[in-house]
N, C-alpha and C positions, 0 to 999 in steps of 0.2 A: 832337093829331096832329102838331104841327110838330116839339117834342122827340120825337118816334117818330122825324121823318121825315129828322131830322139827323142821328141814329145808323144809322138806313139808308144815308142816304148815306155814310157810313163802311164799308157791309158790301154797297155793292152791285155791285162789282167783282166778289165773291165769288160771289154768287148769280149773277151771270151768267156763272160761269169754264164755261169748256166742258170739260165730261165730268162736271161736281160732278154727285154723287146726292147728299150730306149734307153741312153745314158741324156742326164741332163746336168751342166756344169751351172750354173749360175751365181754362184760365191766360192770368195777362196778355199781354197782347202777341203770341198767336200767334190764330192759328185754324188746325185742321185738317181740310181738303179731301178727303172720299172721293172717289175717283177709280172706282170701283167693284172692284176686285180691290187697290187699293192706294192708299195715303193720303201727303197732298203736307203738308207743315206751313211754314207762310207766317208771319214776322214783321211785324207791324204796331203801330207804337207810339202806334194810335190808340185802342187795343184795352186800353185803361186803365179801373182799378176804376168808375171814372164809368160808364161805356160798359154795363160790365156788368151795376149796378145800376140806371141810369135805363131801358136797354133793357128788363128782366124787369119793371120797374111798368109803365111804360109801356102793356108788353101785357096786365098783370094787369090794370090800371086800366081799360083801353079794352075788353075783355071780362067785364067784371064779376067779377072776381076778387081774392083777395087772394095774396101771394104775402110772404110770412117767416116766422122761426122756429116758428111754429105752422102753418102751412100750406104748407110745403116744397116742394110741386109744381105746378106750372105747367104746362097743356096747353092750346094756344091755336094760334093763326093769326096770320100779319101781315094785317092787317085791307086787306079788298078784294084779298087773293092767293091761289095755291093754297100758299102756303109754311107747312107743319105746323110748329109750335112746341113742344117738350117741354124744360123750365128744372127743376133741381134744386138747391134753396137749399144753400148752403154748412154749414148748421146738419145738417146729415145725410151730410155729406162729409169721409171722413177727409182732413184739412189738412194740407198738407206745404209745404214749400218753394218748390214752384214754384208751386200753384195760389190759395194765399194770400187765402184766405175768398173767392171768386170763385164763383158760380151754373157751373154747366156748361149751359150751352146747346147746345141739336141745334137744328137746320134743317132737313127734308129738302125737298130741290129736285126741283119735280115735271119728269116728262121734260117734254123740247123738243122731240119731233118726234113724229109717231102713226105707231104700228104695225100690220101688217094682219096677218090671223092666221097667214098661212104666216113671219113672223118669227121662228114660239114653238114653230114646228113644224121640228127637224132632230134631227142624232143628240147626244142629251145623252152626252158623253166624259165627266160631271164621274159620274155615277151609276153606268157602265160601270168606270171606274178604281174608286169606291169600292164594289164589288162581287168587285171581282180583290182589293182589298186585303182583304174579311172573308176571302174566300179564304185567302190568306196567312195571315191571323190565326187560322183555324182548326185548319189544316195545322202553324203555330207549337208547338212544346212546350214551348221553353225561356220561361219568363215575363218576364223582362227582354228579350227578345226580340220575343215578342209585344205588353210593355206600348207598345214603341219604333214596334211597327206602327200600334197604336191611337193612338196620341196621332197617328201623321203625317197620319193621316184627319181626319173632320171629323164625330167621332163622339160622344156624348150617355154621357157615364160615371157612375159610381153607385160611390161608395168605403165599402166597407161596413168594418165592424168595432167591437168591443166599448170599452165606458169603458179610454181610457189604453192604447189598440193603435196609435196611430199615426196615424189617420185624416186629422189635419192636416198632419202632418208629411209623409206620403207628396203628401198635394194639393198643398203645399209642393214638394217634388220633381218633382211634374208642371208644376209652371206655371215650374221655372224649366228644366225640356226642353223647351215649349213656346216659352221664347223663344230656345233656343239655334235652334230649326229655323226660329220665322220670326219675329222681334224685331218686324216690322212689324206683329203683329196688334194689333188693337184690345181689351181687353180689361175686363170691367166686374164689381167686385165686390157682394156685399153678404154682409154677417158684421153679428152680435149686440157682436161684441167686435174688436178689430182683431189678427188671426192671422198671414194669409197676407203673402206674400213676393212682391208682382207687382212685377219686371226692366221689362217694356214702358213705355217712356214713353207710349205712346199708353194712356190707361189711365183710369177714375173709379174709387174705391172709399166703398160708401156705408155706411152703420151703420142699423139699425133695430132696434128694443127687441123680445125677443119675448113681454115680459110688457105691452108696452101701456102702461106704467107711465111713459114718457118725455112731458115737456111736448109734444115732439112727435108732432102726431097722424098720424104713418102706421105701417104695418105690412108684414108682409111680404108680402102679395098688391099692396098698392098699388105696390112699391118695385119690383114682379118686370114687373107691367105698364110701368111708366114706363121700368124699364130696357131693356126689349124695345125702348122706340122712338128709345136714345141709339145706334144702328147697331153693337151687340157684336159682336164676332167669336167671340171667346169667353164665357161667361157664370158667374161660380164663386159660388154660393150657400152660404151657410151650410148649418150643419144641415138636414134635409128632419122637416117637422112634422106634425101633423095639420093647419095653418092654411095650410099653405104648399105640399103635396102635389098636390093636385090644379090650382094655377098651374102650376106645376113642369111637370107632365105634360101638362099644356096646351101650356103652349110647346115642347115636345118632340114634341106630334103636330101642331103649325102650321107644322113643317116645318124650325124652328129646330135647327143644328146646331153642338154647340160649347158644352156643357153640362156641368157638374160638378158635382155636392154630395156630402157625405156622409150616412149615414144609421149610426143603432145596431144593427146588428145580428152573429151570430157566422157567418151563414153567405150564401153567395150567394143561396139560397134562401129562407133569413130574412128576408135585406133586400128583396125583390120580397114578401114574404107582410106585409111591416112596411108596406108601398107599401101595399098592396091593404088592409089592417085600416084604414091612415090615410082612406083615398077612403070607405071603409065608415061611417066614423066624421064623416067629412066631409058623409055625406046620399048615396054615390052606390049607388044600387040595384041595380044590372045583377048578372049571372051572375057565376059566380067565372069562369067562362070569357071570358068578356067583357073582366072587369078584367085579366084577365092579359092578353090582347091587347093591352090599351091601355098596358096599363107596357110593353110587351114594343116595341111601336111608338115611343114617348116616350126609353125608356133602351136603348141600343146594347149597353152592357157594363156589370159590377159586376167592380168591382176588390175583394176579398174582402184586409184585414189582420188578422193576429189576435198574440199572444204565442204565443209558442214556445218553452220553457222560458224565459222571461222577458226574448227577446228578438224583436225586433216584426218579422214577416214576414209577403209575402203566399203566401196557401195556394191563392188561387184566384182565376181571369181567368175568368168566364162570358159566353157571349154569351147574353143573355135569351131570345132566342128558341128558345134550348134548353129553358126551363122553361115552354112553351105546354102 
């Protein structure tokens, strides 16, 4: 406990900043401070590869855990606190320049004051505005138009289209109008191969095998869970599988908003009937009526790309809940 308790004391300024919900480490020498609608990024030259490393054993160690290149994830506690712990080894993080084989570390800081229920009781404006904007979106004809609406929301997207239509390219184009509107989001990947194009400094991008076949042992359910608890703003998945479908929609109807994947298919309807055969094929038994509610709840919009005389266009913006 003493090495724990001497890299705590290097982070404990942090944990007690007022207004933190989450601390996030993912390169040297900074950490960044969720502030709750907006993130403070703090230079600290203490915050060096040591720090990184003996912090994530430390806590592996002291919960029975192991934590490297074969066991890449870390979900722990700081022992005797309410402080949640989720570490993601460098061994599954695409390495760049700045983050330089360093674990990404979350923290989240439990509140500091208690609430009584009339706190949780007023008029939600955030539900009310994104209600006027499907509005808009539906009203919308021109498709560059309305693709400009949907992304300004905080809406759960599904980019459908056939082998060599574009599919990445277009998500490509959404992530980097997403950060021309708000650079400051948070942003967290995971891809089979390294594709997209994520602008946001504020950002992790992970890798995970979808044949299993990598010394290392996680996959895409494990990667889609852990990511959930590094505080994403945005979330851009790979491909949508039969392995990975039903996380996906999971966290789609947990309330989670800020969702992207692609999926194979030629039509908006295809790609919701492509959802619904993967859940099928996944063990879920319910109604076809059923399942379509539950995609129809998970995913906001399918952004439909196909070729067009051999050149890549989109032919259709669906809101899913047109196809109930």
């Amino acid at each position: 406990m003493k090495i724990l308790d001497t890299h705590l004391e290097k982070i404990k300024k942090y944990l007690n900043h007022k207004g933190a919900e989450e601390l996030i480490f993912n390169q040297l020498f900074e950490v960044k401070v969720s502030l709750g609608n907006e993130w403070s990024y703090i230079k600290d030259k203490k915050l060096d590869k040591i720090f990184y490393n003996s912090f994530c054993n430390q806590l592996a160690t002291l919960s029975g855990q192991q934590f490297d290149n074969f066991r890449p994830i870390l979900a722990t506690s700081i022992p005797f606190t309410k402080f949640r712990v989720q570490a993601m080894h460098p061994s599954i993080k695409v390495i760049n320049s700045k983050n330089e084989e360093v674990p990404t570390i979350s923290i989240r800081i439990p509140a500091k004051q208690k609430y009584k229920i009339t706190d949780f009781i007023h008029e939600n404006t955030h539900i009310k505005a994104q209600q006027t904007l499907q509005e808009q979106i539906a009203n919308e004809s021109d498709f560059t138009k309305k693709i400009h609406l949907i992304l300004k929301g905080d809406f759960n997207i599904l980019i459908s289209g056939g082998t060599s239509s574009g599919k990445t390219t277009l998500l490509n184009a959404f992530l980097e109008e997403l950060y021309h509107k708000n650079p400051s989001k948070r942003v967290i990947t995971i891809e089979d191969a390294k594709e997209l194009n994520v602008l946001h400094e504020n950002k992790d991008e992970f890798l995970v095998s979808r044949t299993n076949t990598s010394a290392v042992k996680v996959n895409y359910i494990d990667m889609i869970n852990s990511c959930m608890r590094l505080r994403p703003d945005f979330i851009l998945l790979g491909e949508v599988s039969v392995e990975n479908s039903s996380t996906l929609l999971r966290i789609g109807n947990s309330g989670h908003k800020g969702m992207i994947s692609t999926i194979h298919a030629d039509t908006a309807r295809d790609a919701l009937d492509a959802l619904a055969i993967n859940l099928r094929l996944h063990g879920f038994n319910s109604s076809d009526g059923a399942i379509r509610q539950y995609i129809s709840t998970a995913i906001d919009y399918v952004v439909q790309v196909n070729k067009v005389q051999g050149i890549r266009r989109i032919t259709e913006v669906a809101n899913t809940k047109e196809f109930i």
